[in-house]
C-alpha positions, 0 to 999 in steps of 0.5 A: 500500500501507499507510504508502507514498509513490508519485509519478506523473507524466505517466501514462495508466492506462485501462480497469482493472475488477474482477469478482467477487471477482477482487481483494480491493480497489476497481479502479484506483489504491488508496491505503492507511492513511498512504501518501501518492500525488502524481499529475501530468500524468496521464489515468485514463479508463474504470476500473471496478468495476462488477462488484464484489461486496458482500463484497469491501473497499470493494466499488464504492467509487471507479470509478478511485482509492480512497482509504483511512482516513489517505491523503493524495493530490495530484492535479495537471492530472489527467484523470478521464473515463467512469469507473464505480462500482458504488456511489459514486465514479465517480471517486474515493471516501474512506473514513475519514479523509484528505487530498485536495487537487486543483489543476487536476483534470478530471472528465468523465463519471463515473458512480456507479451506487448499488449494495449499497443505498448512498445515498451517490453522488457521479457523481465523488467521494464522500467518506464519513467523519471528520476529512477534508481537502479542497481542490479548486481550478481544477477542473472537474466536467462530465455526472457522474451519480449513477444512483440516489443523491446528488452529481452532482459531489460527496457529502459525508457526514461526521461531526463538525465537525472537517472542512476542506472548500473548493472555489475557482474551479471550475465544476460544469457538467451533472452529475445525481443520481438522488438530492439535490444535482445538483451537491452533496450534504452530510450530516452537520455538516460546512461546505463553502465554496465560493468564486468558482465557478460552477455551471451545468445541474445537475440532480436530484430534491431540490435542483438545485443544491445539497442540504444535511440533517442526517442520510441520508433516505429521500427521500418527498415525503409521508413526509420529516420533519426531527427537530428544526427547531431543532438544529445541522447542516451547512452551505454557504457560497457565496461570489461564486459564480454559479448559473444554469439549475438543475432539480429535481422539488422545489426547482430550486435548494436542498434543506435539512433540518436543515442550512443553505445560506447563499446570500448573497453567491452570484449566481443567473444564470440559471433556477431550476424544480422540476417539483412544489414549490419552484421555487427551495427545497424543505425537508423539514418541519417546517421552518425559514427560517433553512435558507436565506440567500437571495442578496443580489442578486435573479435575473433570471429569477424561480423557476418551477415546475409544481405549487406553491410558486414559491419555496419548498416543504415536504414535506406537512404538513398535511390538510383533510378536506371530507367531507359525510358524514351523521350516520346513513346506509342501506346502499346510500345514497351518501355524497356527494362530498368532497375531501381537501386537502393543504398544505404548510409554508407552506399551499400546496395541494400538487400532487404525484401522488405523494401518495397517499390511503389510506382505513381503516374501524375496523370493517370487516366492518360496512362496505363501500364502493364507487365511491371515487376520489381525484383531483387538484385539476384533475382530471387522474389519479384512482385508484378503490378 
């Protein structure tokens, strides 16, 4: 309840759900405005509010443990296991502002299923607000998923700058996002310092392993542009931590947009491969270098990738029209063959079977087309018009 105080200690809580509109708040544990919970010893195990309905508090919001504006919670040799959110949080969720320090903490299994429209995710923990305190050390974050949204392990989306947030000697292992940032996903202008961890099999659309942006996207491969390449935003700090065997369908490793990933004294041990672009970064365009610190020590297994970009990769920015058409032409005469080119920011041919070609006449009714296609550089999928 608001302005409490609660100690726990060597507790099981198992199996709580919330069906619609059964309880005003989030299932579980909820911690409200200024009380303040220290859990012990404890294993919260299959928690859900998968059947939460948008009109109620904090609907979907933290599968197991809520925490509200002001909170302060201390978690120790805890067990968080196959918990479900039906928006963020399979785990755990802050709204507002609050203080959360985790020591020894297990997150296994939790799911995030992105419900209400929310692209905020976070397969254990999901943290949407202002002025937080986050502390997370010796703990571990395995096979987490974030269905449709961002943060296999972790969602970050915070505004300002006056946040703390560090994680020391952890291992993110196997967590997914449907969205950005398999392991970690921050928005907004806060600073994450992660420091003597390990992430390790991670896994999502846009930035494997890590994802950092400026401002919530709609994620598109060919509709993705930054604002500003220029302006302030948030920013990642790996410090001696490891990263190893990351996979995305654009950047294996990183995506960055508006905000700033410094890689340099991290350790990349394994692979890196992007199924489209960037096998081992990927930004938004127009983009900026700077987004990236690349890791002092070089990986022994080079970036790879199944479309373009080995290293690095924008979103489109650029078409070459090479199209034969005559200066006059006769009814029923065909115009001849062409190509259409798309480049990234860097000026590679960008392979991505999602960018379509949409052709537009200005006058229409004076002109009719037939037998156009649009196909692929190596000529693997075509669409007629």
């Amino acid at each position: 309840r608001d302005g409490g105080a609660l100690t726990l200690d060597g507790v099981s809580i198992y199996g709580t759900s919330q069906a619609h509109f059964s309880l005003p708040y989030p299932s579980g544990i909820f911690v409200g405005s200024s009380a303040v919970l220290t859990l012990r010893n404890a294993t919260v195990a299959e928690c859900s509010n998968a059947e939460a309905a948008p009109q109620q508090a904090l609907a979907g919001h933290g599968g197991a443990l809520t925490l509200h504006s002001g909170a302060v919670v201390d978690l120790v040799h805890v067990v968080f296991r196959a918990n479900t959110a039906a928006s963020s949080g399979g785990a755990l969720a802050v709204s507002g502002s609050a203080a959360l320090h985790l020591d020894s903490v297990t997150f296994d299994a939790n799911t995030a299923l992105g419900a209400f429209g929310s692209g905020i995710g976070g397969g254990a923990i999901a943290i949407s607000g202002f002025d937080v305190s986050l502390a997370i050390t010796a703990s571990t974050f395995s096979a987490n998923l974030a269905t449709a949204s961002s943060g296999g392990a972790l969602s970050l989306a915070l505004t300002g700058s006056a946040n703390t947030l560090r994680v020391t000697n952890s291992t993110l292992l196997g967590n997914t996002a449907g969205g950005m940032g398999g392991g970690v996903a921050l928005v907004g202008l806060a600073t994450l310092d992660i420091v003597s961890s390990s992430l390790d099999g991670n896994s999502a659309v846009w930035g494997g392993a890590i994802a950092a942006t400026r401002t919530a996207l709609v994620l598109s491969a060919r509709s993705m542009y930054g604002t500003d390449s220029t302006a302030p935003g948030g920013r990642v700090a790996l410090l001696n931590t490891g990263i190893a065997n990351s996979f995305a369908d654009y950047g294996g490793t990183f995506f960055a947009c508006e905000s700033t990933i410094d890689a340099e004294h991290a350790v990349i041990t394994g692979s890196s491969h992007a199924a489209v672009g960037g096998g081992f970064a990927f930004f938004c365009f127009p983009h900026n270098d700077a987004w990236l610190a690349d890791p002092l020590t070089a990986s022994p297994s080079p970036p790879t990738t199944a479309g373009y970009g080995p290293n690095r990769a924008t979103s489109t920015a650029s078409l070459a029209l090479e199209l034969p058409v005559p200066s006059s032409v006769m009814s029923g005469v065909a115009f001849g063959a062409g190509a259409v080119a798309v480049y990234d920011g860097y000026g590679a041919l960008v392979r991505d079977n999602s960018i379509a070609l949409a052709p537009t006449v200005d006058q229409p009714t004076a002109f009719a087309a037939a037998g156009i296609e649009a196909g692929g550089v190596d000529g693997s999928w075509f669409q007629p018009f």
